[in-house]
C-alpha positions as a printed NumPy array, in Angstrom:
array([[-26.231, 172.991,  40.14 ],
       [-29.005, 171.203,  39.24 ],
       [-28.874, 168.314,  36.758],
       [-32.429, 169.291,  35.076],
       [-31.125, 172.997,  34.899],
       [-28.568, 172.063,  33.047],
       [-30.617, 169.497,  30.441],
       [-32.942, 172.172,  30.053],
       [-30.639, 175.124,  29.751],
       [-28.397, 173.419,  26.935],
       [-32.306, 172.207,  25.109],
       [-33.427, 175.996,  25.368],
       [-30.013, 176.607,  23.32 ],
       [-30.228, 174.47 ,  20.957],
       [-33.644, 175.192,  20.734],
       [-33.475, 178.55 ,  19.668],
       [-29.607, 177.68 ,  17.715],
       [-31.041, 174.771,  15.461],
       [-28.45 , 173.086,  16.561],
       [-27.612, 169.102,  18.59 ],
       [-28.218, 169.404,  22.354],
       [-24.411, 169.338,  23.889],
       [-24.494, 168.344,  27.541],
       [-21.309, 166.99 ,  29.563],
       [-21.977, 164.391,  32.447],
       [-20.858, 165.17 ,  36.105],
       [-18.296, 162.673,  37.279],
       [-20.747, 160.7  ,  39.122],
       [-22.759, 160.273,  36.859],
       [-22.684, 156.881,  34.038],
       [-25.797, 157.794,  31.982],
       [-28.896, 159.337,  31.388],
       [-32.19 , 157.597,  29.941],
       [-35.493, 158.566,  29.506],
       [-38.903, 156.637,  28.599],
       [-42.003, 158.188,  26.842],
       [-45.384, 157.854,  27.368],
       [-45.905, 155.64 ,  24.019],
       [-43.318, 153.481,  25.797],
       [-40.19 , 155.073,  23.178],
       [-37.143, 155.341,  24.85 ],
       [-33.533, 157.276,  24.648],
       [-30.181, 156.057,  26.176],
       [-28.882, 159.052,  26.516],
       [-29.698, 162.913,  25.958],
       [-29.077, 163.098,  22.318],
       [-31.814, 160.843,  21.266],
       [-34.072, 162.141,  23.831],
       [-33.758, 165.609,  21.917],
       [-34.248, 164.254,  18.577],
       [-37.358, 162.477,  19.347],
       [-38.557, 165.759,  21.355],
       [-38.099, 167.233,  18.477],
       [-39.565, 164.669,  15.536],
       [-42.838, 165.583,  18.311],
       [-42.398, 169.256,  17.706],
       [-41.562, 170.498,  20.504],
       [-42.133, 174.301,  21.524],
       [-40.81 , 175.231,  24.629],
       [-38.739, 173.377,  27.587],
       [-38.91 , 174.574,  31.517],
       [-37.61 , 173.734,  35.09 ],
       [-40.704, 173.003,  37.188],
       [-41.251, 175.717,  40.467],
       [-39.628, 174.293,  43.836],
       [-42.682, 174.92 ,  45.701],
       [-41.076, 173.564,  49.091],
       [-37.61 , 174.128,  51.039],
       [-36.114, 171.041,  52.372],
       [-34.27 , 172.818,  55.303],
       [-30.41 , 171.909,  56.101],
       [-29.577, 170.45 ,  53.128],
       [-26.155, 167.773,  53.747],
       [-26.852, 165.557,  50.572],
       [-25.425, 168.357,  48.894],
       [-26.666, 170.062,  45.388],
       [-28.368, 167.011,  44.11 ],
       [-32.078, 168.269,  43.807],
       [-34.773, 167.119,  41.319],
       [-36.854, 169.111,  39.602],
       [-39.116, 168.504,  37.088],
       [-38.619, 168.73 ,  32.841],
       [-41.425, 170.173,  32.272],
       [-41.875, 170.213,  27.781],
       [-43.988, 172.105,  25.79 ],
       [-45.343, 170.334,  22.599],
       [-46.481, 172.131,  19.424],
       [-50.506, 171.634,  20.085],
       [-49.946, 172.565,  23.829],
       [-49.955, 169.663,  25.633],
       [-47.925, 169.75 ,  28.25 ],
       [-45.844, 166.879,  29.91 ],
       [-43.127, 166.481,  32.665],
       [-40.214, 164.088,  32.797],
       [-40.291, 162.576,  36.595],
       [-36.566, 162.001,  37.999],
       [-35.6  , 158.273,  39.459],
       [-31.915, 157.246,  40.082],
       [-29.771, 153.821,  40.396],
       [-26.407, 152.516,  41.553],
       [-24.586, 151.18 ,  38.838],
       [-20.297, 150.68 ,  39.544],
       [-20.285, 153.62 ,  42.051],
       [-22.234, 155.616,  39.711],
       [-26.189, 156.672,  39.176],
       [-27.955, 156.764,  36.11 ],
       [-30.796, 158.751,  36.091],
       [-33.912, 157.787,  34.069],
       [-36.413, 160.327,  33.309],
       [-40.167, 158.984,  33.064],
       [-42.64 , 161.152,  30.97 ],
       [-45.854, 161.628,  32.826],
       [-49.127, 163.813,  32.107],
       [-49.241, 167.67 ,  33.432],
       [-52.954, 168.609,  34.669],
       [-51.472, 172.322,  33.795],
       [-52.174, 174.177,  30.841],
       [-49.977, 176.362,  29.839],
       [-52.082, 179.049,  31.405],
       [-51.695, 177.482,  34.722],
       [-47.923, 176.506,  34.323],
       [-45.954, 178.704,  37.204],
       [-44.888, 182.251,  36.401],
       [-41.035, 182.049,  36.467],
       [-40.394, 185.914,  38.46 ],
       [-37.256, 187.53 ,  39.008],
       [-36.364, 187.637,  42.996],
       [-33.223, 189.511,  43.443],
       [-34.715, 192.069,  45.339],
       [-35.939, 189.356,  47.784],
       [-32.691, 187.584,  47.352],
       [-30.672, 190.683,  48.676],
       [-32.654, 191.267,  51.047],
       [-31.946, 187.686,  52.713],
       [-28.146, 187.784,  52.089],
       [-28.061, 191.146,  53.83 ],
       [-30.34 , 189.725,  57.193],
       [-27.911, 186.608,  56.497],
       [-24.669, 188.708,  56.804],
       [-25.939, 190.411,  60.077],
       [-27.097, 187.032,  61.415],
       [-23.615, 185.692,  60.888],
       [-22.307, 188.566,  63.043],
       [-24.615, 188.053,  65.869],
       [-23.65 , 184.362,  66.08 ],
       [-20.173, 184.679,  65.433],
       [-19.477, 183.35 ,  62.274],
       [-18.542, 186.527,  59.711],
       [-16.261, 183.873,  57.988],
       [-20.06 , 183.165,  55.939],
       [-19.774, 186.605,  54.883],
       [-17.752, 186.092,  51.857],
       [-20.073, 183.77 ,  50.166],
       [-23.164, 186.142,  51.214],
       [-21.374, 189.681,  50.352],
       [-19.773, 187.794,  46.888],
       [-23.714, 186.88 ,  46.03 ],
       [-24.723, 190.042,  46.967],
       [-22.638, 191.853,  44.824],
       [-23.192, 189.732,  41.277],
       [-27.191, 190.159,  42.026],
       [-26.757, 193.818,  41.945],
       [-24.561, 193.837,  39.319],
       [-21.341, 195.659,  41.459],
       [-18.872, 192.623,  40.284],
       [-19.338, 190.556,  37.267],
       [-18.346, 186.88 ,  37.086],
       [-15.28 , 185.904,  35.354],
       [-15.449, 184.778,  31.937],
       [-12.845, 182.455,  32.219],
       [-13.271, 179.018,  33.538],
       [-17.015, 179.423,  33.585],
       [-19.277, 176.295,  33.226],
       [-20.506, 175.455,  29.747],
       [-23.743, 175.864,  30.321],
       [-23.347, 179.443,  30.728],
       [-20.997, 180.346,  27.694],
       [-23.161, 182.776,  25.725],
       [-25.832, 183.834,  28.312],
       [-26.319, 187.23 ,  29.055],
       [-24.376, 188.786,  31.51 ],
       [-26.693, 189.544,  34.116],
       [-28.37 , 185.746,  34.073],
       [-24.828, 184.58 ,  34.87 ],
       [-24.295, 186.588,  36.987],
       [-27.605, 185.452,  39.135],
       [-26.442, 181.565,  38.691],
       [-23.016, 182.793,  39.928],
       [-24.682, 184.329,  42.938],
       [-26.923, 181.008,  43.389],
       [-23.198, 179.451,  43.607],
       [-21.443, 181.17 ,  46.209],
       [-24.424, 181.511,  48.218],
       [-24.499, 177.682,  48.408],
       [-23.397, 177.175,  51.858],
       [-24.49 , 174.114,  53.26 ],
       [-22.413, 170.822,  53.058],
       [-21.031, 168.247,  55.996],
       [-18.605, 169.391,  59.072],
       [-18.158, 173.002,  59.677],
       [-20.392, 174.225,  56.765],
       [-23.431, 176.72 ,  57.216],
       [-26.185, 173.821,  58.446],
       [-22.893, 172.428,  61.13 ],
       [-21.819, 175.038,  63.733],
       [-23.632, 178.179,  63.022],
       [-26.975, 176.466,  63.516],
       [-25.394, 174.523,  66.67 ],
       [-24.534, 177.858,  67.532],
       [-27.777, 179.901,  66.875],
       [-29.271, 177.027,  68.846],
       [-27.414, 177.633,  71.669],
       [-27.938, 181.432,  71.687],
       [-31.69 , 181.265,  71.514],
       [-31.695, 182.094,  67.603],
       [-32.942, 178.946,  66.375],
       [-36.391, 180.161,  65.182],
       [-34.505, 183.466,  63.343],
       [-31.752, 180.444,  61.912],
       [-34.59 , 178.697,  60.412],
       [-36.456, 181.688,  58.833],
       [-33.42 , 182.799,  56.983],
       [-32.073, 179.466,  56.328],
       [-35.301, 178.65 ,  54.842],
       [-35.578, 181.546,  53.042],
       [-32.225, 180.942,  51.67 ],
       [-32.574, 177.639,  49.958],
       [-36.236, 179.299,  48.678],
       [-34.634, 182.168,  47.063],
       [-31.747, 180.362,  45.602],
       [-34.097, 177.713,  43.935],
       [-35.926, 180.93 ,  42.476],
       [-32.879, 182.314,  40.645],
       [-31.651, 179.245,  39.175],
       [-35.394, 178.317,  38.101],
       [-35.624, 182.141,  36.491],
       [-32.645, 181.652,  34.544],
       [-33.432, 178.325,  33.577],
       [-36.654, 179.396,  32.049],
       [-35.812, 182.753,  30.615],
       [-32.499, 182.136,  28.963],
       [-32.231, 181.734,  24.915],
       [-36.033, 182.645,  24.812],
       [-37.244, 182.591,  21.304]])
């Protein structure tokens, strides 16, 4: 799960609650900071939304992943863009950058200028008729190359996008108390669709395997379009929950 989903998701809430921005740090992670462009700066997310919001702001997104990095063995740590909304319209993004500090990173988030208007700013689309569609070429894929064990993530996404199993509503992340059903339900599926890690995942054997077969260039396309379709959902969620 992205960290910036998360921020955003949480600001979006409180946004719309009137209420303190709540957000619990992964285990890795010591600290968050973030610098503005008049050189102000936060030590941690609770200051950062108080000052966002002594400067009015109006709206907060996730920016669009406009790329696929394909086999992805770092894991779920991906950067996107906070991209904030002020009260006259400018727009500005926060910029990612990470350090070491005792084992753990602390990210600092740099403001910077957006070009876009709001006009211009990406149209956040719902894709889970293209998302089904690659989990069901996925799940034949894995049969052709041998590896139906996949089929459990793909089949369990499958089924929350089209709304044939629900996610449970215990033990769910925090982020996600309170959302409506079917947006959970499309970060659930964004979840257990996640199936690339180190030894024996997804981007190990099976592509080793699809390799070997002659099904590299059919691997990649679905791969790819994968990773593409999963950073759609999460980004549609992220900028459609708790609308005002």
């Amino acid at each position: 799960m992205s960290t910036e989903s998360i921020i955003i998701i949480q600001a979006r809430r409180a946004l719309i609650n009137g209420s303190d921005i709540e957000l619990q740090l992964p285990k890795y992670l010591k600290g968050i900071e973030f610098t503005f462009n008049d050189g102000s700066t936060a030590k941690n997310i609770n200051e950062w939304f108080s000052l966002c919001k002594d400067r009015k702001i109006k709206d907060i997104r996730i920016s669009l992943p406009l790329t696929v990095e394909q086999h992805p063995f770092e894991g779920t740590n991906e950067t996107y863009d906070i991209i904030c909304i002020w009260d006259n319209d400018q727009i500005t993004r926060f910029i990612r950058s990470e350090r070491r500090e005792d084992r753990e990173y602390v990210y600092t988030y740099k403001e910077a200028a957006c070009s876009e208007c709001i006009d211009d700013l990406p149209v956040t689309v719902d894709n889970t008729t293209e998302y089904k569609t690659v989990l069901s070429e996925l799940m034949l894929f894995a049969q052709k190359i041998e590896y139906e064990a996949f089929n459990t993530f793909f089949d369990t996404a499958y089924k929350l996008l089209d709304g044939s199993l629900d996610m449970s509503t215990e033990n769910i992340p925090y982020y996600l108390v309170d959302m409506p059903e079917r947006l959970r339900n499309i970060m659930g599926a964004t979840k257990s669709s996640y199936v690339f890690g180190g030894m024996g995942w997804w981007n190990d054997d099976p592509r080793g395997k699809a390799e070997m077969m002659g099904l590299k260039d059919e691997y990649n396309r679905l791969t790819n379009a994968l990773i593409y379709n999963m950073r759609k959902a999460l980004v549609y969620v992220t900028n459609t929950c708790f609308m005002k």
